[in-house]
C-alpha positions as CSV (number, residue, x, y, z in Angstrom):
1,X,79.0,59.0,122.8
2,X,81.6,57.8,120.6
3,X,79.4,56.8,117.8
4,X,77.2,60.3,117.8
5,X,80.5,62.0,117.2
6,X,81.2,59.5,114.5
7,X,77.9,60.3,112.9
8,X,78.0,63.8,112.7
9,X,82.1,63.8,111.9
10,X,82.8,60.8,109.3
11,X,80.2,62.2,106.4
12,X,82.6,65.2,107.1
13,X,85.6,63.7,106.5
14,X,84.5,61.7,103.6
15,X,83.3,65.1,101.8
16,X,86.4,66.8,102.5
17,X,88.4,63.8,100.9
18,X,86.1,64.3,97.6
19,X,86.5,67.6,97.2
20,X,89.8,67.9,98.2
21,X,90.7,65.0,95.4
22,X,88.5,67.1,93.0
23,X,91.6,69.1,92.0
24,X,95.3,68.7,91.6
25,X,96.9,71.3,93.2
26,X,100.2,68.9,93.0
27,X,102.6,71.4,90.9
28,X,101.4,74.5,92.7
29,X,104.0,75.7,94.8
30,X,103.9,76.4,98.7
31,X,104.2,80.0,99.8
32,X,105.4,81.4,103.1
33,X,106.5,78.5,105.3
34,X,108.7,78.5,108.1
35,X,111.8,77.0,109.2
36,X,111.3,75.2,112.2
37,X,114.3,77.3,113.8
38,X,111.8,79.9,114.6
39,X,110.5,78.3,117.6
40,X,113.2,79.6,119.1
41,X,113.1,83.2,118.6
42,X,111.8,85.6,121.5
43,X,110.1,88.7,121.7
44,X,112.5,91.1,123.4
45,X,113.0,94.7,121.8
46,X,116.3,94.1,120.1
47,X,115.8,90.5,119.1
48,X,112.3,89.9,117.7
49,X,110.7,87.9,115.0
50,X,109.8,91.5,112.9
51,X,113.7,91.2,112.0
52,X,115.1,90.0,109.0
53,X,116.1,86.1,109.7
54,X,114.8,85.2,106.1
55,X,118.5,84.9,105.0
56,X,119.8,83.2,107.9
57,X,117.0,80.8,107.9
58,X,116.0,80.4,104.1
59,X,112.3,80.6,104.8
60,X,109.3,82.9,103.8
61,X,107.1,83.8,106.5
62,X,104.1,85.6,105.8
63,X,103.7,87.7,108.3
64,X,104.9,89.2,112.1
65,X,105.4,86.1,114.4
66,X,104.9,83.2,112.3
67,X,106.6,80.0,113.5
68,X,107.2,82.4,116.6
69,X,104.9,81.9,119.7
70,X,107.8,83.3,121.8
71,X,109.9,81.7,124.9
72,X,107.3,82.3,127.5
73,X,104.9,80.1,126.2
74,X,107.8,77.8,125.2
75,X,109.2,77.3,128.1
76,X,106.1,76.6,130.4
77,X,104.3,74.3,127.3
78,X,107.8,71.9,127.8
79,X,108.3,72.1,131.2
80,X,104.2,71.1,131.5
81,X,105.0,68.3,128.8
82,X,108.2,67.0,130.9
83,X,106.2,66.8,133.7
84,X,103.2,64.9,132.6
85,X,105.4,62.5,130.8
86,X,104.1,59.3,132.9
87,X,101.0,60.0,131.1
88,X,102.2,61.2,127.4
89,X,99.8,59.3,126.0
90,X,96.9,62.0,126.4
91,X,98.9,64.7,124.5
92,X,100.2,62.1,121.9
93,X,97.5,64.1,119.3
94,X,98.7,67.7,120.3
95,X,102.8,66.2,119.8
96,X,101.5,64.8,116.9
97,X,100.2,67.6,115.1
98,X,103.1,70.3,116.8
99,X,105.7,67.9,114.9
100,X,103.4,67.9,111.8
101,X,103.6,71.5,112.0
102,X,106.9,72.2,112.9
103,X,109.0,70.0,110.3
104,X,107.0,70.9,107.3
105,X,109.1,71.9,104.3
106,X,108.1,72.5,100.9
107,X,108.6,69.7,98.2
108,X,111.0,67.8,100.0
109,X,109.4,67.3,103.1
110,X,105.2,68.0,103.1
111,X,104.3,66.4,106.1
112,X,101.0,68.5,106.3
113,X,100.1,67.0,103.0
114,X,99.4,63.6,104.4
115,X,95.6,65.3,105.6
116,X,93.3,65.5,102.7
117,X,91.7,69.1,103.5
118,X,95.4,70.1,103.3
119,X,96.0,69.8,99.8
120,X,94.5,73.3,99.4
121,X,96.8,74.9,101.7
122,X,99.5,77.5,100.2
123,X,100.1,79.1,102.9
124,X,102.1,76.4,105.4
125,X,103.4,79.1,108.1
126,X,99.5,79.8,109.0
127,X,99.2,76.4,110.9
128,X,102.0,77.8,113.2
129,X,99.2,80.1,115.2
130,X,98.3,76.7,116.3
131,X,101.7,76.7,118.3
132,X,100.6,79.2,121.2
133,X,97.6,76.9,121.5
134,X,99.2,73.7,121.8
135,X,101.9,74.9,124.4
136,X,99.5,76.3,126.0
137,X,97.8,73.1,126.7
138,X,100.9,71.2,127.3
139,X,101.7,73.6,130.9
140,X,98.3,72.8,132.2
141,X,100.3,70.3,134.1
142,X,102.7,72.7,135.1
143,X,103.5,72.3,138.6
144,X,106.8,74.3,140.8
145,X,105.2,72.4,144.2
146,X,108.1,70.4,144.4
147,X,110.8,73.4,145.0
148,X,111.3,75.3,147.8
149,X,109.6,78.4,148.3
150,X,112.5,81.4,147.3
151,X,113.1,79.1,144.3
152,X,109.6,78.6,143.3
153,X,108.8,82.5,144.1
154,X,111.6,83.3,142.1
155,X,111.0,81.3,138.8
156,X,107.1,82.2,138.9
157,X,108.6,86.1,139.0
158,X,111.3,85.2,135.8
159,X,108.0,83.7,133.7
160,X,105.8,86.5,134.5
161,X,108.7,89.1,133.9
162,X,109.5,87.2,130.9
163,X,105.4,87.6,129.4
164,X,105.8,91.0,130.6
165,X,108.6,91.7,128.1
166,X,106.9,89.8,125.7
167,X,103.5,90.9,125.3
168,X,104.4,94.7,125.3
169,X,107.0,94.0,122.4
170,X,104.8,92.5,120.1
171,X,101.9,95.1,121.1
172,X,103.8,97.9,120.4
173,X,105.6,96.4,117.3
174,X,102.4,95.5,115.3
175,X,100.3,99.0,117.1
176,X,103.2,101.2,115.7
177,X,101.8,99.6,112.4
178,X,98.2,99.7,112.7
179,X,96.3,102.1,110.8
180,X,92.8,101.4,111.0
181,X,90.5,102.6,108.2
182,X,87.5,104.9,108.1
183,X,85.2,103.9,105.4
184,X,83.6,107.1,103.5
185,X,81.2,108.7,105.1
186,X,78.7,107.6,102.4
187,X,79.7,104.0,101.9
188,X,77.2,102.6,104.3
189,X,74.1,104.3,102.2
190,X,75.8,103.5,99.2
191,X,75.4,99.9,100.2
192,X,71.8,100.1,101.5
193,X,70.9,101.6,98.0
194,X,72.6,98.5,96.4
195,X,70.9,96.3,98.5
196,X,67.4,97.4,98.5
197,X,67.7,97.2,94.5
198,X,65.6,94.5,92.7
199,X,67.6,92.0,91.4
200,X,69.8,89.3,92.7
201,X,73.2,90.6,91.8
202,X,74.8,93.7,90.7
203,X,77.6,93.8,88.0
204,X,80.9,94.7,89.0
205,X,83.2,96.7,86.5
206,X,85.8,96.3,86.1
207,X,85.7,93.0,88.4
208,X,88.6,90.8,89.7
209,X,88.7,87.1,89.3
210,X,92.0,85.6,91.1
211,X,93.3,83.0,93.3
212,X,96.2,83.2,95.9
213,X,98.2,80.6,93.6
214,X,98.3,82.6,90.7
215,X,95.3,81.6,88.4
216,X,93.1,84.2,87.3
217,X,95.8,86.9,87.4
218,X,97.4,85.1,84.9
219,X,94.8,84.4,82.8
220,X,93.9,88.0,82.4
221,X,90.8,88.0,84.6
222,X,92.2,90.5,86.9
223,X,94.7,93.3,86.1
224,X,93.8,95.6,88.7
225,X,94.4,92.9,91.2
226,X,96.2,95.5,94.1
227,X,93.1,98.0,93.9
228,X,90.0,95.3,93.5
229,X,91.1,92.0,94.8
230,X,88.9,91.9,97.4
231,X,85.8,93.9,95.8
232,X,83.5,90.5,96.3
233,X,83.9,90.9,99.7
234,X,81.6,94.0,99.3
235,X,78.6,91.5,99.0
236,X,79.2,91.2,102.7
237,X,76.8,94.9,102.6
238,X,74.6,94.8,99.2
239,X,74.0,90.7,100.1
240,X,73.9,90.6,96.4
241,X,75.8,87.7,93.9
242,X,78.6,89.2,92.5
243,X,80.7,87.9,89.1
244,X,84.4,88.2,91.0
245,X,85.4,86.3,93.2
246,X,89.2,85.9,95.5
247,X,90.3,81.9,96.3
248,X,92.8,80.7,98.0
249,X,93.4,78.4,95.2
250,X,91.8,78.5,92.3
251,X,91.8,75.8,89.6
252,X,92.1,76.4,86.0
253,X,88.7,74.2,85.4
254,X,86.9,76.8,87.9
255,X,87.2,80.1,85.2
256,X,86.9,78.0,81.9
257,X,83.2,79.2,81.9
258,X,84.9,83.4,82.1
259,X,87.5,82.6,80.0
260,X,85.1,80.8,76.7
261,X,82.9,83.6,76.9
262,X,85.5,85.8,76.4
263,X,85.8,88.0,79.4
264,X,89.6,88.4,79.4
265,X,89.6,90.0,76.0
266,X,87.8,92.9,77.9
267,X,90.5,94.2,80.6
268,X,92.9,96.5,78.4
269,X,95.3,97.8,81.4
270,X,97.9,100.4,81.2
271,X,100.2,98.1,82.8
272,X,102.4,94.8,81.7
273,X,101.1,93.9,85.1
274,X,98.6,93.1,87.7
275,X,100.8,95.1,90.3
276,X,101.7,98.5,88.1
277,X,98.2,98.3,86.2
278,X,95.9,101.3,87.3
279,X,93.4,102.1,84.3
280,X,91.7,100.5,81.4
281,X,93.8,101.9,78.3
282,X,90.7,101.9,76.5
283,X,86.7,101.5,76.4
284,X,84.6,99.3,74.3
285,X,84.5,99.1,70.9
286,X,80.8,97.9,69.4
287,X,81.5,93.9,69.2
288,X,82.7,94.6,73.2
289,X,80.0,96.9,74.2
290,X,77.7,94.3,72.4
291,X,78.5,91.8,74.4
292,X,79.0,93.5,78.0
293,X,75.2,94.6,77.4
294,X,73.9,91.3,76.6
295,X,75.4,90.0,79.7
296,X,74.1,92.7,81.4
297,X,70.3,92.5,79.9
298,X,70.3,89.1,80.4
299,X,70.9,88.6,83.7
300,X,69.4,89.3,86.9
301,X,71.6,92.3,87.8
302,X,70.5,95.4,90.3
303,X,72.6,96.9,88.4
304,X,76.5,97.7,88.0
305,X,79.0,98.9,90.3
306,X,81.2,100.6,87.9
307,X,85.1,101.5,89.3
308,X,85.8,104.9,87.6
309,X,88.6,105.1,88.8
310,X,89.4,102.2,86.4
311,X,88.4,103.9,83.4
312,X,89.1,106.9,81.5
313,X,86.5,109.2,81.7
314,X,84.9,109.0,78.5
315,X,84.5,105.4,78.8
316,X,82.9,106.7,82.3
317,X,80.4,108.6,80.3
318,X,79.9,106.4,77.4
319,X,78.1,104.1,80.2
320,X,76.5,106.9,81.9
321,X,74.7,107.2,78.0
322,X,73.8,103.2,77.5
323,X,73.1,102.4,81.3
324,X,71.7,105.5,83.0
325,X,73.2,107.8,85.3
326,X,75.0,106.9,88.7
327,X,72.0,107.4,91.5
328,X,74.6,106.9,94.4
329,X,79.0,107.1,95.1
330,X,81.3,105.7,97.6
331,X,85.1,105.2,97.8
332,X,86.4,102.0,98.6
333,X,89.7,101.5,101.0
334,X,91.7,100.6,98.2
335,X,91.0,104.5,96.9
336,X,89.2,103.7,93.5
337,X,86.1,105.6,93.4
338,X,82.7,103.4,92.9
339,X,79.3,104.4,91.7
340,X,76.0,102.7,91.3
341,X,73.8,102.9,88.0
342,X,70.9,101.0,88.7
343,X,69.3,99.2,85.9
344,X,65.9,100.9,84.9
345,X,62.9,99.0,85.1
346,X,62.3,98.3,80.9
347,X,65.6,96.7,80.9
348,X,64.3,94.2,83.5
349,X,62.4,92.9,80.8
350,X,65.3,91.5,78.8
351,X,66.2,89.2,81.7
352,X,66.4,85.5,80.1
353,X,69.2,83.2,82.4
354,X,69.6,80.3,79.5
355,X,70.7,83.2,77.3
356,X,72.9,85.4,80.1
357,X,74.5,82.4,81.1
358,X,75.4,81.0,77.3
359,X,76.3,84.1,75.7
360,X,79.9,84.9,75.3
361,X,81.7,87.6,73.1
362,X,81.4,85.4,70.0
363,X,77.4,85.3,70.8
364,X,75.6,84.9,67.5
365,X,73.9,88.1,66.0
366,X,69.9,87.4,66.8
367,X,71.6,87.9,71.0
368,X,73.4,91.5,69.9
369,X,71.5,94.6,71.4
370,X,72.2,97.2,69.6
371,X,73.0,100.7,71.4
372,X,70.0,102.3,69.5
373,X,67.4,99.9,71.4
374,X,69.2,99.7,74.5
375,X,69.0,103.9,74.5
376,X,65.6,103.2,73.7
377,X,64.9,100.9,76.6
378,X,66.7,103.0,79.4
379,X,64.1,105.8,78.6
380,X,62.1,107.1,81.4
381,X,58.4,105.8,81.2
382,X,56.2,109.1,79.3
């Protein structure tokens, strides 16, 4: 048995340990961790981890009960470990990681770093939802046999009281937040149109290109990062490639291909940054347009998903002119408005991949297309 598991779980390992040298992440910082102090914090109404205990405890936590798995589970996973304690071997893994876990400090003290498929992590507080698990498993040896009755009645009736307390007041503080979205009553169509499209990917403009550690953002591939971060995700519907892309971590080597072709001389936001930026400030001009359409011809695109919201609206039209007209809309939840110009059959036959994927704003002349002949090829067949 032991060996099968070694089979199918040490190639694992070993690729995890490639990749995961593949990069150095080394001077990235760690976001949202959390002091270990918030173990201790319990879910009551007046005294809950949805306070403010950043500046007492000098931490980041991402989110609403990080570090926190509340006393109820705190209580019973040690009183379950203190009991088994004759036999601590069999939870020496569980202590092992829990410790890992719950001493980790940025910089000074990384202890999660010492596992190779951690040297992508950023986000250090998210291991902590492995806390309520891990207690949990400790107070499967929990035992109150060995006091009387009116004792035992009464501590069974203090934990259950107590997970009483607790689960109502972190249901109603993260419920009273909850506001679950409706997608447009077309966006489901929208998608099915985009999907049944020839083509293996559709062009998203403008798209976003960005990783949770800064890159991208600040190489100018995504200026419209609160409204179209997660616009890849849409492929989840069409099942179409798509050019964007969100990673945890991105490395600078992963967007030198974006970045030599010249795709970050074509965002022109109305904001200093990613956060403030709402609109292209302006369209095209010919060497741009030039360039966006060779891309475009070249490649096996459905067609493009074009952000209007993004663009002033006679850059909206100018693409209406070279591409075609929208055949479907759809909002997105972020709010921008989205339409579909599928690419006409004609233009299919400028598809070449050696030239789509080599071409780059400085593409030599015999590539251009000129907006004459690509007016010319959008025609309707006679």
């Amino acid at each position: 048995m032991l060996l099968n598991r070694a089979y199918f779980y040490i190639p694992l390992v070993f690729q995890i340990v490639r990749e995961a040298k593949g990069f150095n992440f080394l001077s990235v910082r760690d976001f949202y961790w959390t002091n270990l102090y918030r173990l201790f914090i319990p879910y009551f109404p007046d005294l809950n981890p949805g306070l403010s205990f950043e500046k007492i405890l000098g931490d980041e936590p991402e989110g609403f009960g990080a570090g926190s798995p509340g006393w109820f589970l705190l209580i019973i996973g040690t009183i379950g470990l203190w009991q088994s304690r004759k036999k601590i071997l069999i939870f020496a893994p569980l202590i092992t990681i829990f410790l890992l876990c719950l001493f980790y400090f940025p910089a000074t003290f990384p202890t999660l770093k010492i596992f190779p498929w951690f040297a992508f992590n950023r986000v250090p507080g998210r291991v902590t939802v492995l806390y309520p698990v891990i207690l949990t498993l400790f107070s499967l040896e929990l035992n109150f046999n060995y006091i009387d009755h009116w004792k035992r009645k009464f501590a069974v009736a203090s934990l259950v009281g107590l997970a009483c307390v607790e689960i109502h007041t972190a249901y109603s503080l993260k419920l009273n937040e909850y506001q679950p979205y409706l997608f447009d009553t077309n966006f489901f169509s929208y998608m099915n149109i985009v999907k049944n499209q020839p083509g293996e990917a559709v062009l998203d403009w403008p798209f976003c290109i960005a990783g949770g550690n800064g890159k991208g953002v600040s190489d100018g591939m995504c200026p419209y990062y609160q409204l179209i971060n997660s616009t890849h995700a849409l492929r989840r519907f069409h099942r179409k490639k798509v050019v964007g892309q969100y990673f945890g971590r991105l490395h600078f080597s992963q967007i030198q291909p974006q970045l030599k072709a010249g795709w970050q001389n074509l965002f022109f936001s109305n904001g200093s940054e990613s956060f403030s930026a709402t609109q292209q400030a302006r369209c095209f001009n010919d060497d741009e347009w030039s360039f966006f359409t060779d891309f475009y011809l070249k490649n096996d695109f459905a067609g493009i998903n074009l952000y209007t919201s993004l663009l002033p609206e006679t850059c909206v039209e100018e693409f209406h002119t070279r591409f075609g007209s929208p055949i479907a809309q759809t909002t997105i939840p972020s709010g921008v408005r989205l339409e579909f110009i599928a690419k006409p059959p004609k233009l299919r036959t400028e598809v070449n991949l050696d030239l789509g994927k080599n071409c780059g704003l400085d593409c030599p002349p015999p590539f251009k297309v000129s907006p004459t002949r690509l007016r010319y090829l959008s025609l309707p067949s006679p």
